[in-house]
N, CA, C and O atoms as a Tripos MOL2 file, in Angstrom:
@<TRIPOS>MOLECULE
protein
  280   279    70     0     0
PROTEIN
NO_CHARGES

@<TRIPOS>ATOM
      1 N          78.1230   35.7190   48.3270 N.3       1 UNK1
      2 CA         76.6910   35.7850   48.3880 C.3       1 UNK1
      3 C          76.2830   36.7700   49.4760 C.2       1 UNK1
      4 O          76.2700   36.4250   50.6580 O.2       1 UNK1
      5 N          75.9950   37.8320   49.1320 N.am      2 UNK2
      6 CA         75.9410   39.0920   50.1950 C.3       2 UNK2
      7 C          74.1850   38.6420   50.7190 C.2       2 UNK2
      8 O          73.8230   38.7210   51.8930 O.2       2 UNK2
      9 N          73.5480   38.3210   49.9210 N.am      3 UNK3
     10 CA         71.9190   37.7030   50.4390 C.3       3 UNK3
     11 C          71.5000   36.6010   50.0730 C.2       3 UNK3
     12 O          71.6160   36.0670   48.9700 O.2       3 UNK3
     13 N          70.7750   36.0710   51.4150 N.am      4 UNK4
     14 CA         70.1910   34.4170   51.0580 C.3       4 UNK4
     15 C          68.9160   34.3210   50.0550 C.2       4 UNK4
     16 O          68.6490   33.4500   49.2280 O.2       4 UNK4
     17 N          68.2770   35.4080   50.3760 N.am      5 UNK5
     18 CA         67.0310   36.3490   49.8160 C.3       5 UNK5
     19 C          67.5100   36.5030   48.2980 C.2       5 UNK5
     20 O          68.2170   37.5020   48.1610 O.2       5 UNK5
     21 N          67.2420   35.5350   46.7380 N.am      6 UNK6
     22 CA         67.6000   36.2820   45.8990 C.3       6 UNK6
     23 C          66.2890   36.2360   44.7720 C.2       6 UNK6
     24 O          65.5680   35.3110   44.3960 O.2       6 UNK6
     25 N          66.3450   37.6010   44.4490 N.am      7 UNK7
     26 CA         64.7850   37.4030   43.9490 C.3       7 UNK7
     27 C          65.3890   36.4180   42.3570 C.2       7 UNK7
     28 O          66.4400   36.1170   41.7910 O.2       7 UNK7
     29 N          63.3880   36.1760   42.1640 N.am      8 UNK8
     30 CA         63.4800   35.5160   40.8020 C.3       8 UNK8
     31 C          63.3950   36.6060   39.6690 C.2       8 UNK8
     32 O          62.8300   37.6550   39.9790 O.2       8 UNK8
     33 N          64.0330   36.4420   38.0230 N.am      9 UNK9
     34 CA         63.8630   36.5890   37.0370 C.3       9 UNK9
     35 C          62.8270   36.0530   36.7880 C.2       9 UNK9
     36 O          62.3770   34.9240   36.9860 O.2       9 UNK9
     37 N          62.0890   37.8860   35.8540 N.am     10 UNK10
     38 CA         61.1620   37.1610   34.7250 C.3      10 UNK10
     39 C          61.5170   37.7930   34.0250 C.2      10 UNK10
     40 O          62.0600   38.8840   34.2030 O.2      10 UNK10
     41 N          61.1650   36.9470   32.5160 N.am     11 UNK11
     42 CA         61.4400   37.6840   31.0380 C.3      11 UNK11
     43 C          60.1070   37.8000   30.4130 C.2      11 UNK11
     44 O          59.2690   36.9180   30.2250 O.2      11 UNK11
     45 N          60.0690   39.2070   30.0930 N.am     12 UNK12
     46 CA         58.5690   39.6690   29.4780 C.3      12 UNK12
     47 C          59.1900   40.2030   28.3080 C.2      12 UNK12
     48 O          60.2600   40.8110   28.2820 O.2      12 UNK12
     49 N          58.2580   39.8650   27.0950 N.am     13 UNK13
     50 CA         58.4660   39.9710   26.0890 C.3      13 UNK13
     51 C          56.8980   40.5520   25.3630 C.2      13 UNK13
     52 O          55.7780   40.0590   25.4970 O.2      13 UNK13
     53 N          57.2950   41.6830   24.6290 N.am     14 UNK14
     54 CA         55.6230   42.6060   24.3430 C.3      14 UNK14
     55 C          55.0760   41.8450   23.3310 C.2      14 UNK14
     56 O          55.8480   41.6270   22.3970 O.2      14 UNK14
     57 N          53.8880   41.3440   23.2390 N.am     15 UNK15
     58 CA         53.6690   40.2770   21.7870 C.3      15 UNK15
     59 C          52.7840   41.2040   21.1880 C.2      15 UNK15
     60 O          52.8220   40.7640   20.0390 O.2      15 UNK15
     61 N          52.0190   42.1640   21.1410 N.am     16 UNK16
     62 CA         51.5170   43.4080   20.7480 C.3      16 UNK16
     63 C          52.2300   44.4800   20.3200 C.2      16 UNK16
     64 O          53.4120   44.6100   20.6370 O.2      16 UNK16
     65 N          51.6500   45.2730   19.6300 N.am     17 UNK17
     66 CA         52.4400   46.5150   19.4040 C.3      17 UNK17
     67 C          51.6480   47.6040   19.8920 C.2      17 UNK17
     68 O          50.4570   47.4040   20.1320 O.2      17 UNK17
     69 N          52.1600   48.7270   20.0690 N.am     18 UNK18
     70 CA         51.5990   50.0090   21.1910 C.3      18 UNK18
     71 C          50.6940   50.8060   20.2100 C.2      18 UNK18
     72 O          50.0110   51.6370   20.8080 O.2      18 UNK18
     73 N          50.5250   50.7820   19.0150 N.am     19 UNK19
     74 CA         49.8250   51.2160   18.1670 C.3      19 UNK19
     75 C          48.0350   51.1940   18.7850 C.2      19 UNK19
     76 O          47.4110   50.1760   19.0840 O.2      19 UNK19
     77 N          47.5250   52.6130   18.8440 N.am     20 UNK20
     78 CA         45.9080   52.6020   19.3860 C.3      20 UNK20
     79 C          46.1160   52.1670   20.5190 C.2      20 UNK20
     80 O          45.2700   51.3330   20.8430 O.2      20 UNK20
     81 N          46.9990   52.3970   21.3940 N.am     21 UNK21
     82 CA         46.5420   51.6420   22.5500 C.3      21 UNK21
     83 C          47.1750   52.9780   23.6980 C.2      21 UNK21
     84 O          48.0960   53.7750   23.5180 O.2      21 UNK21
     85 N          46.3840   52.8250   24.7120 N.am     22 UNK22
     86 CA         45.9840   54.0460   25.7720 C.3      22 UNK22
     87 C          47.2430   54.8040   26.0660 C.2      22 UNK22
     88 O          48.2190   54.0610   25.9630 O.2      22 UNK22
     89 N          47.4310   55.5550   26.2690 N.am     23 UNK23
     90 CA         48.9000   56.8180   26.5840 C.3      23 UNK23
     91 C          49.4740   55.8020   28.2160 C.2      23 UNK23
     92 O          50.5920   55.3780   28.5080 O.2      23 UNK23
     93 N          48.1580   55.7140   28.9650 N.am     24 UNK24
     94 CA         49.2250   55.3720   30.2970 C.3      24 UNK24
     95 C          49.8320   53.8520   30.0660 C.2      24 UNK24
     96 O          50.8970   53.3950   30.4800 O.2      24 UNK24
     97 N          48.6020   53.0910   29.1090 N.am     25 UNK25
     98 CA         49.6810   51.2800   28.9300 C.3      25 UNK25
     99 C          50.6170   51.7170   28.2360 C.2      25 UNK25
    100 O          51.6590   51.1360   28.5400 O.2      25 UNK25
    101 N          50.8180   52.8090   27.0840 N.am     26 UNK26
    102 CA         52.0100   52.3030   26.8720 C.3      26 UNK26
    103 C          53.2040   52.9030   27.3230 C.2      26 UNK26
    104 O          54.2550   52.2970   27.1110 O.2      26 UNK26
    105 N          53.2300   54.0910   27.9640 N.am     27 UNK27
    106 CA         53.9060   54.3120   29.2930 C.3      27 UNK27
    107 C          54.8390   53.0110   30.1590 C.2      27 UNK27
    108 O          56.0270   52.7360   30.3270 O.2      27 UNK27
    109 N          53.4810   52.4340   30.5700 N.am     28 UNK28
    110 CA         53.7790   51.5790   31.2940 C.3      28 UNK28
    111 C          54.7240   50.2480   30.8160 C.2      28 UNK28
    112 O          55.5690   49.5900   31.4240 O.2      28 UNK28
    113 N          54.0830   50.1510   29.2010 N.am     29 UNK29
    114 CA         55.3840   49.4210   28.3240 C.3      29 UNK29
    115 C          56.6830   49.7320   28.5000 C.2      29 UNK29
    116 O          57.5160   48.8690   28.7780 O.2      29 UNK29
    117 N          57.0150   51.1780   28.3330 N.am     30 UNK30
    118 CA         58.1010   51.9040   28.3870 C.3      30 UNK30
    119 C          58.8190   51.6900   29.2710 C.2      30 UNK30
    120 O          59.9900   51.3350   29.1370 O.2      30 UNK30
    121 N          57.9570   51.9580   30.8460 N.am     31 UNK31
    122 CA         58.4220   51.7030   32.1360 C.3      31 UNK31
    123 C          59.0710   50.0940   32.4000 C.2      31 UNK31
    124 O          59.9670   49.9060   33.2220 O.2      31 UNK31
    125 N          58.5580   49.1490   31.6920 N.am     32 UNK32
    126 CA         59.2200   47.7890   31.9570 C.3      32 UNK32
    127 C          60.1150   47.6470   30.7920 C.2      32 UNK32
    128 O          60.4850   46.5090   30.5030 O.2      32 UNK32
    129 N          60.5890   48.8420   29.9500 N.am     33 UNK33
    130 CA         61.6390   48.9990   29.3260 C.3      33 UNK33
    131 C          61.8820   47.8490   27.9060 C.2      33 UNK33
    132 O          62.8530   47.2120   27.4980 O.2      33 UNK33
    133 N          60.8170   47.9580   27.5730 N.am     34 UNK34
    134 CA         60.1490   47.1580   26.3980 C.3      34 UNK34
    135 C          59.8720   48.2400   24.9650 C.2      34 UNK34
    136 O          59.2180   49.2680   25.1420 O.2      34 UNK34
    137 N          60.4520   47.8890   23.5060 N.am     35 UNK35
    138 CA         60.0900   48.8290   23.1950 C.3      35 UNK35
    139 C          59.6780   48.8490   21.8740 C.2      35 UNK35
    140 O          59.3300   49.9070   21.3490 O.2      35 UNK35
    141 N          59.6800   47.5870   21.1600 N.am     36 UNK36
    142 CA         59.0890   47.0090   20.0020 C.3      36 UNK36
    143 C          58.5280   45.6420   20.1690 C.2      36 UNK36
    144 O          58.8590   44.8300   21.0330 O.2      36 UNK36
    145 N          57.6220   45.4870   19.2180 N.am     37 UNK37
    146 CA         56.7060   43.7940   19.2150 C.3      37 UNK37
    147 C          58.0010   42.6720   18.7990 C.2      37 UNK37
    148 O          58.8870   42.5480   17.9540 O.2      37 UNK37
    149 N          57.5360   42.0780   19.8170 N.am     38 UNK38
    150 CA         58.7950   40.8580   20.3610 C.3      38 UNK38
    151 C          60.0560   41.3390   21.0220 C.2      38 UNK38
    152 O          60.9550   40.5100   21.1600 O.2      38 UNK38
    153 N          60.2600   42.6670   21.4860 N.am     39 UNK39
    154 CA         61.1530   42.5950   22.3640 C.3      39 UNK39
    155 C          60.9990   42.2680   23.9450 C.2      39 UNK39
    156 O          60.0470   42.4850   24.6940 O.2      39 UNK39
    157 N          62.3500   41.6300   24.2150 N.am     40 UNK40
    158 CA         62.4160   41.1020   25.4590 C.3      40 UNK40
    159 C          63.4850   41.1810   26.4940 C.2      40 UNK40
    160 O          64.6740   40.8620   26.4680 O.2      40 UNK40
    161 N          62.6310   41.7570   27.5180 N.am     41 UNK41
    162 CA         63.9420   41.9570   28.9140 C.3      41 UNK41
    163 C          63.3460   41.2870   29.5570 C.2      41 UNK41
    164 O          62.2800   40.6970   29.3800 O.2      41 UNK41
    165 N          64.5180   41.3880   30.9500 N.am     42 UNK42
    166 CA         64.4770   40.4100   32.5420 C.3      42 UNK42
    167 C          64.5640   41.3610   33.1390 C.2      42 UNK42
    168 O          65.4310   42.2350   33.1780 O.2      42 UNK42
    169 N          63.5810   41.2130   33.6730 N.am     43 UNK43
    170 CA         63.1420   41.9180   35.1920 C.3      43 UNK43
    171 C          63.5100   41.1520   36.4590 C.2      43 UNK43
    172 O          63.5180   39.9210   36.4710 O.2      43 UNK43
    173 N          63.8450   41.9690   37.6340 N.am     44 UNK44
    174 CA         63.4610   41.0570   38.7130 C.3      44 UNK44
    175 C          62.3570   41.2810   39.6320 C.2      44 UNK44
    176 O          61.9740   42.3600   40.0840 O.2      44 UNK44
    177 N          61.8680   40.0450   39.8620 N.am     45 UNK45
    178 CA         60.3160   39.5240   40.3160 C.3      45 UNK45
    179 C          59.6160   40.7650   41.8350 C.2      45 UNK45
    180 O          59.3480   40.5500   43.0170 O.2      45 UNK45
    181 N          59.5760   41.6770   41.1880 N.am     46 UNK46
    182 CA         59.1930   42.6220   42.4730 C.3      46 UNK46
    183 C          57.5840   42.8580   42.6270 C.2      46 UNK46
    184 O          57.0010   42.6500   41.5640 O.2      46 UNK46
    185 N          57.0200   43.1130   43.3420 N.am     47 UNK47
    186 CA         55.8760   43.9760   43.7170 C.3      47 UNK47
    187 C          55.5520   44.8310   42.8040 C.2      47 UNK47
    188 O          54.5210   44.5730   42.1820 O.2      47 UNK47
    189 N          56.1530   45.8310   42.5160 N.am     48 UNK48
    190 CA         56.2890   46.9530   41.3070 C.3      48 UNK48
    191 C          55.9220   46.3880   40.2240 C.2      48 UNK48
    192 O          54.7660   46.5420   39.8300 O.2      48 UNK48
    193 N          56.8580   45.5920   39.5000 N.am     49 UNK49
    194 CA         56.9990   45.4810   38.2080 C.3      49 UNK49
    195 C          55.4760   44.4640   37.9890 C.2      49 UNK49
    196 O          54.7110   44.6510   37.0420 O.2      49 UNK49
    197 N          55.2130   43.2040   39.2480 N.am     50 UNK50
    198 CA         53.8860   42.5830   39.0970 C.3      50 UNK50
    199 C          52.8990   43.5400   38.7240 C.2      50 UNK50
    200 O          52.1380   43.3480   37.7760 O.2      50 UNK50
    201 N          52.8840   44.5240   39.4060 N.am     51 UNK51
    202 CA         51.5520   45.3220   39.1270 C.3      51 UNK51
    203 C          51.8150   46.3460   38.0670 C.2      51 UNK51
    204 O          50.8420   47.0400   37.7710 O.2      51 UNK51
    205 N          53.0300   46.5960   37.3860 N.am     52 UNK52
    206 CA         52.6930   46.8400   36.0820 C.3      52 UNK52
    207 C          52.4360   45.6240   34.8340 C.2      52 UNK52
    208 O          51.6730   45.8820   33.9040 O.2      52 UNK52
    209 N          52.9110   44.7350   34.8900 N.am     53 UNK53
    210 CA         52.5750   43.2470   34.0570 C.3      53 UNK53
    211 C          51.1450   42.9990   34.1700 C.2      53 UNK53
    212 O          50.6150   42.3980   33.2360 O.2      53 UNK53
    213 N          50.3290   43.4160   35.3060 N.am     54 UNK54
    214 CA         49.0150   43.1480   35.0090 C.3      54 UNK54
    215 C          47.8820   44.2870   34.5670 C.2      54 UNK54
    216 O          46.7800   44.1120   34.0490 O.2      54 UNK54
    217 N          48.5110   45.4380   34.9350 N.am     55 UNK55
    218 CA         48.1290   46.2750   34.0330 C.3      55 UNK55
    219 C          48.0200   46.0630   32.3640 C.2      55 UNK55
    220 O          46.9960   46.1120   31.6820 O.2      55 UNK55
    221 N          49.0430   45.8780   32.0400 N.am     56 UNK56
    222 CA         49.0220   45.4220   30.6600 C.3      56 UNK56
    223 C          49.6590   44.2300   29.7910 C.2      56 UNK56
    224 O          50.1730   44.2600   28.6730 O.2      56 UNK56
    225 N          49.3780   42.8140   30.9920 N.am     57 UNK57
    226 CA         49.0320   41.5190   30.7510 C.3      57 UNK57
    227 C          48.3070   41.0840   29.3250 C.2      57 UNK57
    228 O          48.3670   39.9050   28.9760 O.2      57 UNK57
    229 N          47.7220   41.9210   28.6310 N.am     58 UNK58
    230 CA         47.2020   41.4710   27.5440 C.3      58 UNK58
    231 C          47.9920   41.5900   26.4530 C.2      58 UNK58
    232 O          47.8690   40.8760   25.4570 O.2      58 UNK58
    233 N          48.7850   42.4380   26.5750 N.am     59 UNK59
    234 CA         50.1070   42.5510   25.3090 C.3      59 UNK59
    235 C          51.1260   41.6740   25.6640 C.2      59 UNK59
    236 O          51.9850   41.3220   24.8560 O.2      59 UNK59
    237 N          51.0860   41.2830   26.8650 N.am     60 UNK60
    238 CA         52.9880   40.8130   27.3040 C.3      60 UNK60
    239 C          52.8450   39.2320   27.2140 C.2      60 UNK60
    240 O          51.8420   38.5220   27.1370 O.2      60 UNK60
    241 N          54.0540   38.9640   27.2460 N.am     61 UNK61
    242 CA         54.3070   37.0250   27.3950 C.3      61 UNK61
    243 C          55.0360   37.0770   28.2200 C.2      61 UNK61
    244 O          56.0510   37.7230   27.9620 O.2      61 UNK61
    245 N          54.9250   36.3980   29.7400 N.am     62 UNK62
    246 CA         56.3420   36.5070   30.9280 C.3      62 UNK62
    247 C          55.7400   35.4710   31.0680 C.2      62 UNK62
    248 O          54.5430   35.1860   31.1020 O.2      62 UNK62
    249 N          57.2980   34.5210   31.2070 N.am     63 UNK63
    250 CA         57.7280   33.5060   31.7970 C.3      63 UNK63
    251 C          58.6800   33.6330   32.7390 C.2      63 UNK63
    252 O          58.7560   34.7860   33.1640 O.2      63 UNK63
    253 N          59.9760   32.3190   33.5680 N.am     64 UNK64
    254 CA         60.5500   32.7970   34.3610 C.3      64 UNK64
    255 C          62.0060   32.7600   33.6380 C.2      64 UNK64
    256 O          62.3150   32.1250   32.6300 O.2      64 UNK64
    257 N          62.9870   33.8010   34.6010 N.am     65 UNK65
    258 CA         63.8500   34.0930   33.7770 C.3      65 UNK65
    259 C          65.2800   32.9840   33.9890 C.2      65 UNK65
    260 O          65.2360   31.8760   34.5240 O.2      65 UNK65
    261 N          66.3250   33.5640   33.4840 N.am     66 UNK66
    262 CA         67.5230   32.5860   34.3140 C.3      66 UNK66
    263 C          68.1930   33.2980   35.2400 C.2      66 UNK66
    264 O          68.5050   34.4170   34.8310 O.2      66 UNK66
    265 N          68.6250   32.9750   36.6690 N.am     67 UNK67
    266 CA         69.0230   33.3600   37.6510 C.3      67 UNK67
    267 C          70.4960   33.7480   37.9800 C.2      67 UNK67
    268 O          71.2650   33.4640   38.8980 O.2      67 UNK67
    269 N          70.5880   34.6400   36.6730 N.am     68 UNK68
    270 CA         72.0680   34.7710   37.1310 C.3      68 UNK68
    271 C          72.5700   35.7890   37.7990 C.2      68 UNK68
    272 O          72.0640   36.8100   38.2660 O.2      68 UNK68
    273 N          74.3330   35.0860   37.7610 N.am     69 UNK69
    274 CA         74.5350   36.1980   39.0400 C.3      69 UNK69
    275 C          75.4990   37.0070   38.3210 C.2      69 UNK69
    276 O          76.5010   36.7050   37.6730 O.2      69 UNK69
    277 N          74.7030   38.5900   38.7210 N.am     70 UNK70
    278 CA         75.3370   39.3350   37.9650 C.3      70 UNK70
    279 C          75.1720   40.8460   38.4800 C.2      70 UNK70
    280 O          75.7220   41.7680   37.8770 O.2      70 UNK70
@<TRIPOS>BOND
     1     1     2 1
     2     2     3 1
     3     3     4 2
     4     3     5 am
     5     5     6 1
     6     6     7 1
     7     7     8 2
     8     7     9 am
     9     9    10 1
    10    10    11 1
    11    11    12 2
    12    11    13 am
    13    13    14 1
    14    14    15 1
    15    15    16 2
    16    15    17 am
    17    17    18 1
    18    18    19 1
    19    19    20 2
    20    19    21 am
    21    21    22 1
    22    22    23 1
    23    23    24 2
    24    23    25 am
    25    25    26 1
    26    26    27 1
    27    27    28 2
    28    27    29 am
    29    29    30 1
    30    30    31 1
    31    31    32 2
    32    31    33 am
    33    33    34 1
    34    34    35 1
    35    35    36 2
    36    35    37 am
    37    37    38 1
    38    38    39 1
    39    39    40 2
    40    39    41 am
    41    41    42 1
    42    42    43 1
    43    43    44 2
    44    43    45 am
    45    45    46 1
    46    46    47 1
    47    47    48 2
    48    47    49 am
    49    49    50 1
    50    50    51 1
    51    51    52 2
    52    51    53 am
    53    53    54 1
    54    54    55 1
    55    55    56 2
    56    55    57 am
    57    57    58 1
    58    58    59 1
    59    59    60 2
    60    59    61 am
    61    61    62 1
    62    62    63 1
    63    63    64 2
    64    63    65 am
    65    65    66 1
    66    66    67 1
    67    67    68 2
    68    67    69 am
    69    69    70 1
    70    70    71 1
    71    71    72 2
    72    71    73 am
    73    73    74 1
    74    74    75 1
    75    75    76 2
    76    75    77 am
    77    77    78 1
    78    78    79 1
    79    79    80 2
    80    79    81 am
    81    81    82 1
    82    82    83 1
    83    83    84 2
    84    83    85 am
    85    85    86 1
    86    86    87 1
    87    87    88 2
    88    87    89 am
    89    89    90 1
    90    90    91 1
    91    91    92 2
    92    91    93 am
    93    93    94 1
    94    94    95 1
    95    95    96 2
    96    95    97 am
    97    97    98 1
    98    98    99 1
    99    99   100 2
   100    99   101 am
   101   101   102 1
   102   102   103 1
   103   103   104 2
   104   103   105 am
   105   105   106 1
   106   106   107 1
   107   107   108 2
   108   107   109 am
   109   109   110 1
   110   110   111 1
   111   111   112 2
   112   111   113 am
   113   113   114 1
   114   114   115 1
   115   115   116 2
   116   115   117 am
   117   117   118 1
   118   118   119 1
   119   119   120 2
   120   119   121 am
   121   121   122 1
   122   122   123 1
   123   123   124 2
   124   123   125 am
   125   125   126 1
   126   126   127 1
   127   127   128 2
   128   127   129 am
   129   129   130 1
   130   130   131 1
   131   131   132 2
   132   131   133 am
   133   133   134 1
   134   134   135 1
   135   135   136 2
   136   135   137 am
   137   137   138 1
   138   138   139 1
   139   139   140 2
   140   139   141 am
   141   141   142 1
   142   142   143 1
   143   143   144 2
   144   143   145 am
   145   145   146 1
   146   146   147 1
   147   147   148 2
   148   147   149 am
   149   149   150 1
   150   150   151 1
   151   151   152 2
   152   151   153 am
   153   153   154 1
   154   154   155 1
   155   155   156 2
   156   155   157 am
   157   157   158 1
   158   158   159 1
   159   159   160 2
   160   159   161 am
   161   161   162 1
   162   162   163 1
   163   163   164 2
   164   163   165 am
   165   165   166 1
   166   166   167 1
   167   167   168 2
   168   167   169 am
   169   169   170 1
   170   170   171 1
   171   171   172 2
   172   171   173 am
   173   173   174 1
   174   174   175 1
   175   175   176 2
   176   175   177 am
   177   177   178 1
   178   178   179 1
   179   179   180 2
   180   179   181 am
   181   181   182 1
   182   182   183 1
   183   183   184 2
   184   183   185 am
   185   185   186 1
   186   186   187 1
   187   187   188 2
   188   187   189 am
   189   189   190 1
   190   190   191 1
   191   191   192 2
   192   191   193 am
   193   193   194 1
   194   194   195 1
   195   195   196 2
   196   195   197 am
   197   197   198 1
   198   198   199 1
   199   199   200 2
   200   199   201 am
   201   201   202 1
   202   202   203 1
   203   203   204 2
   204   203   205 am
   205   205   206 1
   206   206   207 1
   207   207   208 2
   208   207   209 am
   209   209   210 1
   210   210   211 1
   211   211   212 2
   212   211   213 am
   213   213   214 1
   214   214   215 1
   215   215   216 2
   216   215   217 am
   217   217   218 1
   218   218   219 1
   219   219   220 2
   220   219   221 am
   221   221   222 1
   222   222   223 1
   223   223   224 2
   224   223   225 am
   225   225   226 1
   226   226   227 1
   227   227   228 2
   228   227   229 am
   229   229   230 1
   230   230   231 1
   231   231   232 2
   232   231   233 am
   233   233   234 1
   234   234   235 1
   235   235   236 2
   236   235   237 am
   237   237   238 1
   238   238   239 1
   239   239   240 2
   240   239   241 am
   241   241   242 1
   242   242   243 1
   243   243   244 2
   244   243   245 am
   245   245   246 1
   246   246   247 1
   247   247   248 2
   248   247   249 am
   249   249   250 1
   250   250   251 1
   251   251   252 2
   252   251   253 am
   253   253   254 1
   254   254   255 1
   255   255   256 2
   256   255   257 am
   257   257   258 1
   258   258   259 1
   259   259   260 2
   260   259   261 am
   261   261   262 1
   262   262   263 1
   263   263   264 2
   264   263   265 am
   265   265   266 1
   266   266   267 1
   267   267   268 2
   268   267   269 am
   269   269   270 1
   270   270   271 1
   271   271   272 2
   272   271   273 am
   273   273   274 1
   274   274   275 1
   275   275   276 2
   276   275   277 am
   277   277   278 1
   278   278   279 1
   279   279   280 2
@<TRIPOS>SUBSTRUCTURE
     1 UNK1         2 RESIDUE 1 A UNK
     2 UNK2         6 RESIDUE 1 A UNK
     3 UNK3        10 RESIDUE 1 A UNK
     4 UNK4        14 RESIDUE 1 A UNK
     5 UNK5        18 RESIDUE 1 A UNK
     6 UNK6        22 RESIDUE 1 A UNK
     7 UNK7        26 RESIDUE 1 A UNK
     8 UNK8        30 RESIDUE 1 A UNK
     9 UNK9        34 RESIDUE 1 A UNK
    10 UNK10       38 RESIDUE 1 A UNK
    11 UNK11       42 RESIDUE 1 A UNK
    12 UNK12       46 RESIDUE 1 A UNK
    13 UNK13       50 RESIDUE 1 A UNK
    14 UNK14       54 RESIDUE 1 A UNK
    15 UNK15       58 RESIDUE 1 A UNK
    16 UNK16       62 RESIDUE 1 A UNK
    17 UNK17       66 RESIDUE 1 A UNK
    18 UNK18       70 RESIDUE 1 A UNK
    19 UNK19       74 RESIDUE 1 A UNK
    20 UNK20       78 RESIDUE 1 A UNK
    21 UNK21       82 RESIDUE 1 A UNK
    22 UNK22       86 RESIDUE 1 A UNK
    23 UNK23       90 RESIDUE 1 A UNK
    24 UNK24       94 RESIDUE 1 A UNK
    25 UNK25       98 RESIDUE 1 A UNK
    26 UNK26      102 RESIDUE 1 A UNK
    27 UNK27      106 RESIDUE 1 A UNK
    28 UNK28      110 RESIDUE 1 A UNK
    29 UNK29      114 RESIDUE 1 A UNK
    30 UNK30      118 RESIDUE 1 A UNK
    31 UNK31      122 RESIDUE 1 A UNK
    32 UNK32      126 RESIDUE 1 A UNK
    33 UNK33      130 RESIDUE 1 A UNK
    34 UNK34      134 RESIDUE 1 A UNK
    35 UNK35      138 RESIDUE 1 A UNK
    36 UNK36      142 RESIDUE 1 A UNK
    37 UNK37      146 RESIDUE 1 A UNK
    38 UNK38      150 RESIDUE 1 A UNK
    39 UNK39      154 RESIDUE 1 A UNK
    40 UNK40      158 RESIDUE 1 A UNK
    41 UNK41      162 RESIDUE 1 A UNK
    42 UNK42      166 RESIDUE 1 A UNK
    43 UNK43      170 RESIDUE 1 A UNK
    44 UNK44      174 RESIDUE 1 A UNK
    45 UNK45      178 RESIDUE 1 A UNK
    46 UNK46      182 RESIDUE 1 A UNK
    47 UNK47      186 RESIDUE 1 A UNK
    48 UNK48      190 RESIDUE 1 A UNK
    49 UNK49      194 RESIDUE 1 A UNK
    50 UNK50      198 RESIDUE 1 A UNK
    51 UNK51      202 RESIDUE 1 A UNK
    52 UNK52      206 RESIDUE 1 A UNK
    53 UNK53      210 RESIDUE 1 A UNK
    54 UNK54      214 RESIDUE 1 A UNK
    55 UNK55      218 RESIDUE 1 A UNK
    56 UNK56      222 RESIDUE 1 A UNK
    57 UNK57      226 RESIDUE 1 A UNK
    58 UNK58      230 RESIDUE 1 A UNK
    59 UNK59      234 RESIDUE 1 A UNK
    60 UNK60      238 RESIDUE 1 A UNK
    61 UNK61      242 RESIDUE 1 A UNK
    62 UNK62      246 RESIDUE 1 A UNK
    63 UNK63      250 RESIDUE 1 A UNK
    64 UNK64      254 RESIDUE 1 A UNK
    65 UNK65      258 RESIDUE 1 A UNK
    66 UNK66      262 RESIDUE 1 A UNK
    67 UNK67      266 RESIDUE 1 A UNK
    68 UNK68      270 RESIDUE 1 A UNK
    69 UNK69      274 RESIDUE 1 A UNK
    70 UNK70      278 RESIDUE 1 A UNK
């Protein structure tokens, strides 16, 4: 265990599709590495990635993720 500090997983999953929708959200889809309706990755719980999830909070579903070690 190199840190006591271990961030949390979240899994965001796009429930929208990028179709009509603004050049920089879906950028920003891209950027959280999302890339069709219902796909889903784990992120870890940073500063960054919060303030892209609320940028475009209206397409996404995040819950928390599982904490593994990896």
């Amino acid at each position: 265990m190199a840190s006591d500090k271990q961030l949390k997983r979240l899994r965001i999953t796009l429930i929208k599709g990028l179709r009509g929708k603004k050049d920089d959200h879906r950028a920003t889809v891209r950027g959280l590495g999302l890339k069709w309706r219902s796909h889903t990755v784990e992120r870890d719980d940073t500063p960054e990635v919060r303030g892209m999830i609320s940028k475009v909070a209206y397409m996404l579903s995040v819950s928390e993720g599982s904490r593994g070690q990896g």
